[in-house]
N, C-alpha and C positions, 0 to 999 in steps of 0.2 A: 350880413354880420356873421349869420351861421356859416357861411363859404371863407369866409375870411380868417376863423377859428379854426376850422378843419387843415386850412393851408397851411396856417401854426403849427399845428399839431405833427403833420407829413414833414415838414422843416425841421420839427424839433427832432422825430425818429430819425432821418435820417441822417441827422450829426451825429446819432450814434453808430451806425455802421462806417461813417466816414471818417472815419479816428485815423487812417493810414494803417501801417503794419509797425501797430507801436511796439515791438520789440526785435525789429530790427537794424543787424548791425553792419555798417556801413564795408565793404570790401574789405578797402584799406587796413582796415583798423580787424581782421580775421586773423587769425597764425591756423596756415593749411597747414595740414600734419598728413605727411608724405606716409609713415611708416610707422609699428611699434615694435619695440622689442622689449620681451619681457623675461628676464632672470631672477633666480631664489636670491632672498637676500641672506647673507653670510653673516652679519653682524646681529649684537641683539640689543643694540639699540641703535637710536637715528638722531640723530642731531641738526638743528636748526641754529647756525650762531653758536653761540656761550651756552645753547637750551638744548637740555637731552628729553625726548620724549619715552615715558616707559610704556614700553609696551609686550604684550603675549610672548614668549618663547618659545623655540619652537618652528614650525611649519605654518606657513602661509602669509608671510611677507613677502610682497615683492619690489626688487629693482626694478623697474619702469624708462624704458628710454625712449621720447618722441622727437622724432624726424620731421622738421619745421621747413619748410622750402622759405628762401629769402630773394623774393621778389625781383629785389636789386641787384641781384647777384646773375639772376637769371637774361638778364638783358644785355644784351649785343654778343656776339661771337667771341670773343675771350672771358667770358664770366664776370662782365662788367668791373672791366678794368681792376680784374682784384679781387674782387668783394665774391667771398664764397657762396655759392647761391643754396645752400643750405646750413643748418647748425640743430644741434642735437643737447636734449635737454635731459634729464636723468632725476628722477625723484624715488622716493621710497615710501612704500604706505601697505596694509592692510589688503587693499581693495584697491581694484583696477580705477575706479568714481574719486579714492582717495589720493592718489597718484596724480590727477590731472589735478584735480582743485588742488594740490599744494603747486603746480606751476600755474597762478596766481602770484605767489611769491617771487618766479621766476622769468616772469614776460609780461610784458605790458599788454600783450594779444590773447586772447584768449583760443585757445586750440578749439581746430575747426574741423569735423571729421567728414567731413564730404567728400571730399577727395582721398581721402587713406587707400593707396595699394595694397601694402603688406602687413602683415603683423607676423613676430616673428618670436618664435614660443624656446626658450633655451630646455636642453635636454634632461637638466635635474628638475623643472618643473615637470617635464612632459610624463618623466617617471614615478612622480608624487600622486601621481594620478588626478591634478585638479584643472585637466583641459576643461570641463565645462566651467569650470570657476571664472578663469581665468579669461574666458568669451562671453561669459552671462553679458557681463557691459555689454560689448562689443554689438552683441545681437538687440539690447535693447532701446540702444541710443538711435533715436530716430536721425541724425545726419549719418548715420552708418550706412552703408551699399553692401550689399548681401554678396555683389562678384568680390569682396575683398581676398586677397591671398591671403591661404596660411601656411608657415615654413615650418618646421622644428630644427635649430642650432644646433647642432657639433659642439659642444663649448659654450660660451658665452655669447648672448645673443645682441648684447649692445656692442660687441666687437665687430660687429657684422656692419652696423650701421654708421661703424667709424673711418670702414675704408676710403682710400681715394678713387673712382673710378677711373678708368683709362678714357672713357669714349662717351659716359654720359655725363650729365649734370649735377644727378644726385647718385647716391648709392641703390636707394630704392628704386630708379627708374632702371639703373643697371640691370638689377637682380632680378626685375618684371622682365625684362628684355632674354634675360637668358632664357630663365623658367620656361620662355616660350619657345625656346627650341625644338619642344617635344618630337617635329616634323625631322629633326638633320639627329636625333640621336635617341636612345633607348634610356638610356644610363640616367636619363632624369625621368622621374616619375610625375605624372600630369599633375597638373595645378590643381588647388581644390579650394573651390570657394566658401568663404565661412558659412555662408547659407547651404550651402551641402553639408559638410559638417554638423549643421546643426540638426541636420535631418539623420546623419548617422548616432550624433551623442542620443535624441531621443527615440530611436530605434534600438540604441543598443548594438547597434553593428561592429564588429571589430574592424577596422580600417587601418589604410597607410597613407603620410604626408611627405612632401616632398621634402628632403634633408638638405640644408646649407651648411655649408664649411669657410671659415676664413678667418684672417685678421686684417692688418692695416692696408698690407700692400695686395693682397688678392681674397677673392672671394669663387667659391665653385659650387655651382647647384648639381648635386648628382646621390644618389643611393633614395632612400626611402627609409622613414621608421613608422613601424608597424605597432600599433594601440589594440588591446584587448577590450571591445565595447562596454561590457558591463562592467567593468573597471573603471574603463578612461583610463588606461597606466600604460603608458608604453612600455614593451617588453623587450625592443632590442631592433640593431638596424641591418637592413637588406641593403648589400653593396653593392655597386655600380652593376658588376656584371648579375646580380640575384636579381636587381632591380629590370635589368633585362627581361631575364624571365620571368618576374612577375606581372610586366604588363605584358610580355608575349600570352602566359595564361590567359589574362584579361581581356585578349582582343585589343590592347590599346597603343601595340605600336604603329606608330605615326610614319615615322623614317627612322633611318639607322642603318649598320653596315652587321655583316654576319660572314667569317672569315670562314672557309673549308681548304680544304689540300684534296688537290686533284692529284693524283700519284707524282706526290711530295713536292709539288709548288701551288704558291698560293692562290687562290682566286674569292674574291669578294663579291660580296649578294649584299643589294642594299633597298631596304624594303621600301617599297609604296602603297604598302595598306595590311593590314594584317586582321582577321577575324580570328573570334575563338567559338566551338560551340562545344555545350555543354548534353552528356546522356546521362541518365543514373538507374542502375539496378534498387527496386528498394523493396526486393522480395525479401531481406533480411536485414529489420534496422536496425541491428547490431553490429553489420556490415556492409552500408550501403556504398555500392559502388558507383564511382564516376567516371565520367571517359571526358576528358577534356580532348578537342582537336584544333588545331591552333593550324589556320591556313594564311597562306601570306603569297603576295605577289611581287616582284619585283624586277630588278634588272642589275647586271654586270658591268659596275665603273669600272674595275679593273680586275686582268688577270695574268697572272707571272708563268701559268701552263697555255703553248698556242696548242689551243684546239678548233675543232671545225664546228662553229657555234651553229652552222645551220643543219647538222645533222641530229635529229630525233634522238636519236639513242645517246649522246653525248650529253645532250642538255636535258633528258629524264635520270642521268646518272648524276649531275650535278645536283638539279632538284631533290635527289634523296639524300645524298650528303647533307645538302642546306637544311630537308628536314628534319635527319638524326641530330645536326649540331643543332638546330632549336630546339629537341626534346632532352638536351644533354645540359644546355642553359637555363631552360625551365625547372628541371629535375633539383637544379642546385637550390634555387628559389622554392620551390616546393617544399624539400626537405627541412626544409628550417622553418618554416610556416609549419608545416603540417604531424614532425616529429621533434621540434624541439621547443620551438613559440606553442604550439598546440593554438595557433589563434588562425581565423577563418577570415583573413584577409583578402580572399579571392572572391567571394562571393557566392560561395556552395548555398549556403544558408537562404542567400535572397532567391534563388535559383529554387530550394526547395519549395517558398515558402508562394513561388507565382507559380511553378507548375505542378507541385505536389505536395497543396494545401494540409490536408490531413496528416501524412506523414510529417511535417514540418509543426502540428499541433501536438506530435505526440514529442518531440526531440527537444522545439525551439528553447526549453529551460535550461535545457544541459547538452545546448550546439556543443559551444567552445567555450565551456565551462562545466564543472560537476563532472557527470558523466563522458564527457565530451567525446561528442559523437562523432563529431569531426575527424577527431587524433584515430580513432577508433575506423573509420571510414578506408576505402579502399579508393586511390586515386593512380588513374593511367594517363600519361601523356603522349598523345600524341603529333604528330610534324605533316604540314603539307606544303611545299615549296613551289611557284610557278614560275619561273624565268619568261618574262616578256620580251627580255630583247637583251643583246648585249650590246647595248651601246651604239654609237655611228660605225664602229669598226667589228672584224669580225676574228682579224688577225693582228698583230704587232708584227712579226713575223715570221718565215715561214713552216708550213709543219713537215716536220721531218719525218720520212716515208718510210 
């Protein structure tokens, strides 16, 4: 009888761990959210129907627009016969939490962030200084994925998500597609994931994100805008060609082309790896000096001068050119970071603060701020160029004697 009570008892506990996964929800019945874009809102009130909601005036509403992939749309080779394999929904609220729960109203699915690519921050927010606001959600919704992309808009950021792409599916798969170019060109600045981010907002870092530009009919990923950490306020955008030299600085061009004139015709350098390394004087930190060296390796797709590429002396004269025109790209990018931005986008600061701890406990208050030690700082750039090879060819044709 006592065996038989006991068997009950294991019976009965285990019906309770055996409930299933009672709050979950079936595939079908999910709205994946591809993308977000989020813009200031401009009105100062909101409307539901015939109903106005009153609410604060002022700063810190936002337009909200989520990028839903449409299952149906997705299937077979022409976009299932029609049916557009995405649609974009647009709310307005307070708070990032406030935003989604009113599309409730708006969809029968409720948004599902597991799969979210991008999110995309327009440029009058990015200025109000409320990046961490505006990703608090984002970092604490557990379907969230930390590799998410983050852009800052040109403009209006639900314009982004309303074009047609040429070649993909959705707009957000487009724009992931480009972003990743980093390897065929310079001009975009590397992806950054909101889990980086997160780690620059609570460091304090001043940082750069990659810029998107567009409306209906195109969209282009290329420049960078540059955020004061202890702010969080973006201060202004680094252009295609700055953006160059700002990841030349950084060590982080990937690929890309670097045009020189060999006595007055053109010849092209197109990178396949590029390092930077960092020195610093800091016998005077009032002046601490850096030597930035920026080396890079590559090879010659094309040249409009025949020269005789397998001679030494030829191709250490082209390598210096290629290095001066890198320290003349960088220089651009530098000067606007370092005497007009006064923000420390490059990464002096993190540089101080792993090899020359002490010095970086007496500054780190007033890096790139207050005092700013930074603006105050003495910075050199240097160029190292190595030509690997010029291609299968060594002439077009011939050189004239």
């Amino acid at each position: 009888m006592h065996k038989e009570a006991a068997a009950i008892c294991i019976l009965i506990c285990l019906l309770a761990v055996l409930t299933g996964c009672w709050d979950r929800v079936e595939i079908q019945e999910r709205g994946f959210v591809l993308g977000v874009a989020i813009d200031e809102s401009k009105d100062q009130q909101e409307g539901e129907g015939d109903e106005k909601e009153e609410r604060t005036k002022g700063e810190g509403r936002y337009v909200v627009t989520h990028q839903f992939v449409a299952p149906e749309g997705l299937q077979g080779g022409d976009g299932g016969g029609g049916t557009t394999p995405f649609f974009n929904l647009t709310t307005e609220g307070a708070s990032m939490i406030e935003t989604v729960r009113m599309l409730a109203t708006r969809t029968s699915r409720p948004p599902y962030f597991g799969h979210i690519k991008m999110i995309i921050i327009s440029e009058d927010v990015a200025k109000k200084g409320r990046m961490a606001d505006v990703v608090d959600f984002f970092l604490r919704d557990h379907e969230m994925r930390r590799g998410t992309k983050v852009m800052i808009a040109k403009g209006q950021a639900k314009d982004i998500l309303n074009f047609k792409p040429p070649l993909e599916k959705t707009p957000v798969t487009f724009i992931r597609s480009v972003a990743e170019n980093i390897d065929r060109t310079g001009r975009i600045y590397p992806p950054v994931r909101i889990g980086d981010l997160h780690e620059l907002l609570l460091r304090q870092n001043s940082y750069a994100l990659p810029r998107i530009m567009g409306e209906k009919e195109e969209v282009k990923v290329a420049g960078a805008a540059i955020f004061q950490g202890y702010s969080n306020r973006m201060v202004g955008w680094l252009g295609e060609e700055e953006t160059i030299g700002l990841n030349c600085i950084r060590g982080e061009i990937k690929g890309g082309i670097e045009k020189v004139e060999v006595e007055d015709k053109l010849v092209v350098y197109e990178f396949r790896g590029k390092n930077s390394s960092i020195e610093v004087d800091v016998s005077d930190i009032e002046n601490l000096k850096f030597t930035i060296t920026m080396e890079s390796e590559g090879f010659i797709p094309e040249s409009q001068k025949t020269v005789d590429w397998l001679s030494a002396t030829v191709v250490r004269s082209v390598e210096k050119k290629i290095g001066e025109e890198t320290v003349r790209i960088a220089t651009k990018a530098l000067n606007k970071l370092h005497k007009e931005f006064k923000v420390d986008a490059i990464g002096l600061g993190r540089y101080l603060y792993t090899h020359h701890p002490k010095v970086w406990d007496k500054v780190k208050h007033d890096w790139d701020r207050g005092k700013n030690y930074f603006a105050k700082s003495t910075i050199e750039l240097k160029g190292k160029a190595i030509v690997r090879n010029s291609g299968v060819i060594i002439k077009s044709e011939p050189i004239q004697e």
